[in-house]
N, C-alpha and C positions, 0 to 999 in steps of 0.2 A: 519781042525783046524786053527784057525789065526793066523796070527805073527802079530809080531810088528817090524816094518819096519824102518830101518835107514834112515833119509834123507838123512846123507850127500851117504850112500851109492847110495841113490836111484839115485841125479844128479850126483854124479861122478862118476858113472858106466855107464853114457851115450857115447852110438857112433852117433857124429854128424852125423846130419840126417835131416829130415822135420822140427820136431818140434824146432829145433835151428837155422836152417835159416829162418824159419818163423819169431819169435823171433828177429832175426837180422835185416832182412828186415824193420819189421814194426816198429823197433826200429830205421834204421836207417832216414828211411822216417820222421819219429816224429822231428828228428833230423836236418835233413834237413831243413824242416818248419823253427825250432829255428831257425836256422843260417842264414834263410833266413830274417827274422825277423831283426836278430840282426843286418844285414849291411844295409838293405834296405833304413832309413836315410840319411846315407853321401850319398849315390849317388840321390838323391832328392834332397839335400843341394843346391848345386849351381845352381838350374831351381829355388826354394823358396825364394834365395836371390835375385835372380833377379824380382821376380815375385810379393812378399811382401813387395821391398823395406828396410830389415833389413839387419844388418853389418853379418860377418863372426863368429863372438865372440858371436853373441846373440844364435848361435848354440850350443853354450856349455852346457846349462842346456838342451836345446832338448834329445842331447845326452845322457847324463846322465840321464835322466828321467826312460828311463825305467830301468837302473842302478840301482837307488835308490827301481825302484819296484821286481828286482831283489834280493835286500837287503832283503827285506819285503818277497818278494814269497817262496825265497831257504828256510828259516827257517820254516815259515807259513806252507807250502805245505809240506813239509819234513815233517813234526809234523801229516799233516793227510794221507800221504804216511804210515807212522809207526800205527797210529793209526787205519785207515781205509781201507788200503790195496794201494799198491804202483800202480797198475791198476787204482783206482780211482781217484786218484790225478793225474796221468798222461793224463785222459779223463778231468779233470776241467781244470789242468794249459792249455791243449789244446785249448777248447772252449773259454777260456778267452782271449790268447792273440790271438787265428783265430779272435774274434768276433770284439775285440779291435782294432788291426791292419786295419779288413777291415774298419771298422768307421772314419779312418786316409782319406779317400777317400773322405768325406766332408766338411773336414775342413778349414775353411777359415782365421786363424790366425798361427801362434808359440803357443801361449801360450794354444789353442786348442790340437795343439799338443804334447805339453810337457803334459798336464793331460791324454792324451788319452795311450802315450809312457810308462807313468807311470801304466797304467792297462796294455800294452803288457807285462810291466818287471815284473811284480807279476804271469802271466800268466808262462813266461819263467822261472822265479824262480824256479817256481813250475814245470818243468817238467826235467830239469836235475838231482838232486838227488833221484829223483824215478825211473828215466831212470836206473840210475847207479845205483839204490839197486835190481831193478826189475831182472838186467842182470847177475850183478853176483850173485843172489841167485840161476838162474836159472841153470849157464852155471855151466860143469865141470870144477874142480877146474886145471886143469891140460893146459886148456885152456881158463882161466879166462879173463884172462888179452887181450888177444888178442881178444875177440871178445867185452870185454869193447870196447877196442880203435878204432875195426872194424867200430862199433858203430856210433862213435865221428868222423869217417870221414865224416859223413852227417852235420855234423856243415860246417864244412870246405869248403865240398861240395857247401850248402846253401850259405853260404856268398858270394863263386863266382857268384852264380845266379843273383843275382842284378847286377851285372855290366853286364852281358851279356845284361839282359831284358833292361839293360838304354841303352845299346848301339846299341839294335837292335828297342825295341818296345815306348820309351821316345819319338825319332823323332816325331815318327807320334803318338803315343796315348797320351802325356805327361805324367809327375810326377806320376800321381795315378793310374798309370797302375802296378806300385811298389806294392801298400798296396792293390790294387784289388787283385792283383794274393798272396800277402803274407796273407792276410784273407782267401782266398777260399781255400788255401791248406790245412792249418791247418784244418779250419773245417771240410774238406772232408776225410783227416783222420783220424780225430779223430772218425767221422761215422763209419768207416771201425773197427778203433780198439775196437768197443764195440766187435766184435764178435771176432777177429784173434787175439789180445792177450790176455796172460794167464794170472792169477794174480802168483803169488808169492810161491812157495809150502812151502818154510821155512814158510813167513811170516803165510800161512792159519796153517801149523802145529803148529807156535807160538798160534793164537790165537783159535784152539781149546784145546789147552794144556790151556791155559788161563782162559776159558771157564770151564774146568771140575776140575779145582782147586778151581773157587767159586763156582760153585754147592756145593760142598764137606762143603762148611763154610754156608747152606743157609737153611738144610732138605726140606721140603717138601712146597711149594708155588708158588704161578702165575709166582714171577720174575726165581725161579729155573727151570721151565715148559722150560719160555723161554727162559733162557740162554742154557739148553738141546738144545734147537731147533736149536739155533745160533751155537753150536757148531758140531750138524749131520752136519747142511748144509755147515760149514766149509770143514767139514770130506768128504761130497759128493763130493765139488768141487776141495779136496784134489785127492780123488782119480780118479775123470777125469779127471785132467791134469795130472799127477802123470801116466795113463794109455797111455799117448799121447808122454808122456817127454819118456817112458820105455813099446813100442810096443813087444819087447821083453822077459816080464813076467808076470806071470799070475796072478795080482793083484785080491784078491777078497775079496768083498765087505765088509762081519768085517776084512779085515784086518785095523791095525791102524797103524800109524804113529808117530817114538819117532822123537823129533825137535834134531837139533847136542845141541854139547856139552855149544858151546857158543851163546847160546841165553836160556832164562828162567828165573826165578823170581828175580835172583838177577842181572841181566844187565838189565832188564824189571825195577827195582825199583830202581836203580840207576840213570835211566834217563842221567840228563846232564853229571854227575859224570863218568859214562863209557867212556867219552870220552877222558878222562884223567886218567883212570885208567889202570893199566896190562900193564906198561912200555910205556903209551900213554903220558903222563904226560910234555916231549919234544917235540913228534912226533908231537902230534895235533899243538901247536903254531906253530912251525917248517912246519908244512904242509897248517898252513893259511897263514903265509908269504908268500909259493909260491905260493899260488895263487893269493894274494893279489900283487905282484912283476908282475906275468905273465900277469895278467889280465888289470893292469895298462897299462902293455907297447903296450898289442895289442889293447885295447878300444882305445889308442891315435892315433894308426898305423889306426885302422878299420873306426874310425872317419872322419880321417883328410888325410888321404893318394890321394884319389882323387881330394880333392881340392889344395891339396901341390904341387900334380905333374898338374895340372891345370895351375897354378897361377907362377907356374915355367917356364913354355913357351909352354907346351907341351899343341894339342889338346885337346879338351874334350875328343874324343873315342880312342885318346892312354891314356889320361891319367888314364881309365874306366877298360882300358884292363891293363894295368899296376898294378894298385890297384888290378885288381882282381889276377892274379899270386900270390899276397900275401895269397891269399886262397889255391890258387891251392900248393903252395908249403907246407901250410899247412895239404894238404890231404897226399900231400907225407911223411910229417914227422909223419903224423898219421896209416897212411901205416907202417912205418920204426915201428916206439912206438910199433903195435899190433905181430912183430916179436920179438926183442929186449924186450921189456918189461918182459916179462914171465923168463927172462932167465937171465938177468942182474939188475933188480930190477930199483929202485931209480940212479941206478950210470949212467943210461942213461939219467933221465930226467934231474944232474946235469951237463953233459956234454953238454947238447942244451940250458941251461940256460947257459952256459960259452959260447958258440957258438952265441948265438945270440946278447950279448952288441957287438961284431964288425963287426954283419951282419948290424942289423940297424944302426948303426955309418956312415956307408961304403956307405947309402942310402946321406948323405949331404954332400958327400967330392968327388964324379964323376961327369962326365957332364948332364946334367940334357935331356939326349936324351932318346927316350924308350928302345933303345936298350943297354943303361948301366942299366938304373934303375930297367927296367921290371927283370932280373936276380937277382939282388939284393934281390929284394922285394920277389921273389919267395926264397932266401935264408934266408931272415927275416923272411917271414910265415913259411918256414919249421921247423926252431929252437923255434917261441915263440909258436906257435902252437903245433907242437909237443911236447914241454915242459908240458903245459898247457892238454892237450891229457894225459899226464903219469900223472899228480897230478888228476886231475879225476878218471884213471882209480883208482890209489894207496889209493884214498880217499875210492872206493868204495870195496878195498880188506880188506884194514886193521881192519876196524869195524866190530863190532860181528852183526849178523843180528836184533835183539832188537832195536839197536840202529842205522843203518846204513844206513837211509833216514835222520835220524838228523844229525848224524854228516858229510853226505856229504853237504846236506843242508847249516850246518853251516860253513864249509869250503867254499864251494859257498859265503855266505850270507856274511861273515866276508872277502871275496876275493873281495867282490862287494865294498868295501870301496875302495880299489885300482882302479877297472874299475871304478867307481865313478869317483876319482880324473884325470882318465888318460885324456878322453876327457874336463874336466875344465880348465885342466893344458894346453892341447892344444890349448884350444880357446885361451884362456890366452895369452902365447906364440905366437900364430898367429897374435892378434892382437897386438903387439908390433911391427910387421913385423921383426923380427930375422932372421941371415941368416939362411940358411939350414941348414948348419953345427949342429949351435947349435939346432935347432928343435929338427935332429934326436939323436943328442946328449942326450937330455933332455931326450927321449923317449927309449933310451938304456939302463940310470942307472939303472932304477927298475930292470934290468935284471942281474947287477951286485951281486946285494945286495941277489934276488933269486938264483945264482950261489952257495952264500958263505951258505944258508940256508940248500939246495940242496945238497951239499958235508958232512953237517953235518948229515942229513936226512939218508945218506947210512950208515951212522956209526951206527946210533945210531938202526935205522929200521935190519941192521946186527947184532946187539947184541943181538935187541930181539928175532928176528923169527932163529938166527942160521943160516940164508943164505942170499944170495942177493933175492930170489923168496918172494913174497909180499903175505902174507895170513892173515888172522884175527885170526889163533891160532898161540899164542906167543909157544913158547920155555919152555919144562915141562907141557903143556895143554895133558892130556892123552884123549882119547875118552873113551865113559861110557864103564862100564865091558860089557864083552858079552851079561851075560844075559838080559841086558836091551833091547838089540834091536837084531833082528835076521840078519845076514849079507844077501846081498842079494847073490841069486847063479848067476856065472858066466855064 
């Protein structure tokens, strides 16, 4: 006889295992690439100034190029994450910024560059909010959060990469030995992930639930044959992963699959409206600040940090190594995030936004040696990075699954205004020649201002879910009656 099968029981009855470090893995790889992506820039910065002949300042729009394509991809890609399945968009934003990036390897101007930067940030847009709906759809609710941020250590990861590679392989291969090894990566896993990740089980149960509700308005016709069709082969691909995610029950073949409580026809036709709906109404502004705040402050750190500590007295390859601590102490705060988060909510991302306006401060007020700054800077990446880490993971709990590649997306997209301005503002600033002090000053405030968002964020994110722990069912959300769905056995 079949049942009808619970999702949420089906992923959160799992005992990690294969199929969620699988998941992790290829997730955090994907990851890495970004990150690697995202810094690889500034440490090519000062080989291209010398090399092209251009000032310091003409770096700013480079910078921000792919920023702006970032703007573009988050929301773009988000849109066919939700619509096409979160696998998919995660395989295009992949090939697009591998194929982009590697192209950076021929270029013979800036402004080559800034159009080229601008296809890696649509590529990159598009592959964090699919990341982040992919993972928490997949993972148990019980360790959501933590393997979100597991995740997002591969950003952190990645962006140290590039300072390594300039400071070992730049000597002797030059500059585009950067965007050689930042295109091959991506590509090559993106090959990998057609086959080792899974798509989405909410999202395939959303759209064959989707699928047999127009049947139903359609009788009998070529387009209802194949929307039938579209939705078996949902149902098939539901229940091979769904057999992979849960080795321990005996899935068969009619059985079906009921989607949870919060995704279905009315968050599906609300669209942008869900996102400010069900006590979201605060949250969401409140949660594009922080990232619009976070993202500021680290695109100016990510940008300009190697040339600062450069142009300060120090080596090139301390100042390479230096810059790069700011990553590494970001893996650390993303470490901390995937403990703390689960357990302490929001209240921990606004304490590392308080923590880091006088980490970066503290970066333009000691002597400008490796051995004051490099700590420093690993104390600044832990806090805005980590910050940054928790609005991620938060963006990808809080939303209902219908919705929840847009609206990480558009938190992305709408936080890309802030990265945007962060490296403009720096080029800006640099080339006035300002002391240090105020550079890093400049590059502190946005963290201020995310602090006071942040504090509001715990209040308000505790009123509605009932606790500090971060979930997409608010407060009064029941799960359907029994009979709808049969619980899974233990």
């Amino acid at each position: 006889m079949s049942r009808v099968v619970s999702i949420d029981d089906l992923v959160d009855g799992q005992r990690i295992g294969g199929f969620n470090l699988n998941l992790l893995l290829w997730s955090f790889l994907a990851m890495f690439a970004d990150g690697y992506d995202i810094g690889a820039l500034s440490f090519a910065q000062p080989v291209l100034e010398r090399l092209w002949h251009v000032p310091k300042e003409a770096f700013g729009p480079a910078s921000s190029a792919s920023l702006f394509g970032i703007l573009l991809g988050a929301p773009l890609l988000g849109f066919v994450g939700d619509r096409y399945g979160r696998k998919t968009a995660i395989l295009l934003g992949s090939v697009l910024y591998g194929a982009s990036s590697l192209a950076i390897v021929g270029a013979h101007d800036l402004g080559e560059v800034i159009g080229l930067r601008f296809l890696t940030g649509i590529g990159l847009g598009g592959l964090m909010p699919n990341t982040i709906a992919l993972n928490s759809e997949l993972a148990p609710r019980r360790l959501r959060a933590t393997l979100i941020t597991l995740m997002f250590v591969g950003i952190t990861l990645g962006s140290s990469a590039p300072g390594l590679i300039a400071y070992a392989l730049m000597p002797r291969y030059g500059w585009t030995v950067l965007f050689l090894i930042g295109g091959l990566v991506p590509l090559a896993v993106a090959a990998c992930l057609v086959g080792a990740m899974p798509e989405s089980v909410k999202f395939l149960a959303l759209r064959a639930e989707r699928y047999r509700r127009l049947l139903g308005t359609l009788g009998d016709s070529q387009r209802a044959e194949r929307l039938a069709e579209r939705a078996r082969r949902c149902e098939r691909r539901l229940l091979l992963i769904a057999r992979r995610m849960r080795p321990d029950l005996a899935l068969a073949e009619d059985d079906r699959f009921a989607p949870p409580p919060a995704i279905g026809t009315a968050a599906e036709a609300a669209g942008m409206r869900t996102l400010f709906a069900g006590g979201l109404a605060w949250i969401t502004p409140l949660l594009w600040l922080c990232f619009a705040t976070a993202l500021m402050s680290n695109y100016f750190l990510n940008s300009f940090l190697p040339l600062i500590f450069r142009d300060s007295g120090m080596p090139a390859g301390q100042a390479a190594l230096a810059a790069t601590l700011y990553h590494v102490g970001g893996t650390v705060g993303g470490l901390m995030m995937s403990v703390l988060l689960d357990r302490f909510g929001f209240v921990v991302i606004a304490v590392l936004f308080a923590v880091a306006a006088p980490a970066i401060g503290a970066l333009g007020v000691v002597p400008t040696t490796f051995l004051a700054l490099a700590p420093l800077a690993g104390a600044a990446g832990l806090a805005v990075l980590g910050a940054q880490f928790g609005n991620n993971a938060a963006a990808g709990l809080l939303y209902p699954t219908a919705v929840r590649s847009k609206g990480v997306g558009w938190a992305l997209g709408i936080g890309r205004f802030g990265a945007v301005v962060g490296p403009l503002l720096g080029a800006q600033l640099l080339g006035m020649s300002l002391p240090l002090r105020q550079l890093f000053l400049a590059a502190a405030a946005p963290m201020l201002a995310g602090a006071v968002a942040a504090a509001v964020l715990v209040r308000l994110c505790y009123a509605r879910l009932g606790g500090l722990r971060l979930t997409d069912v608010p407060v009064g959300v029941e799960p359907p009656p029994a009979a709808a769905a049969a619980p899974i056995p233990d």
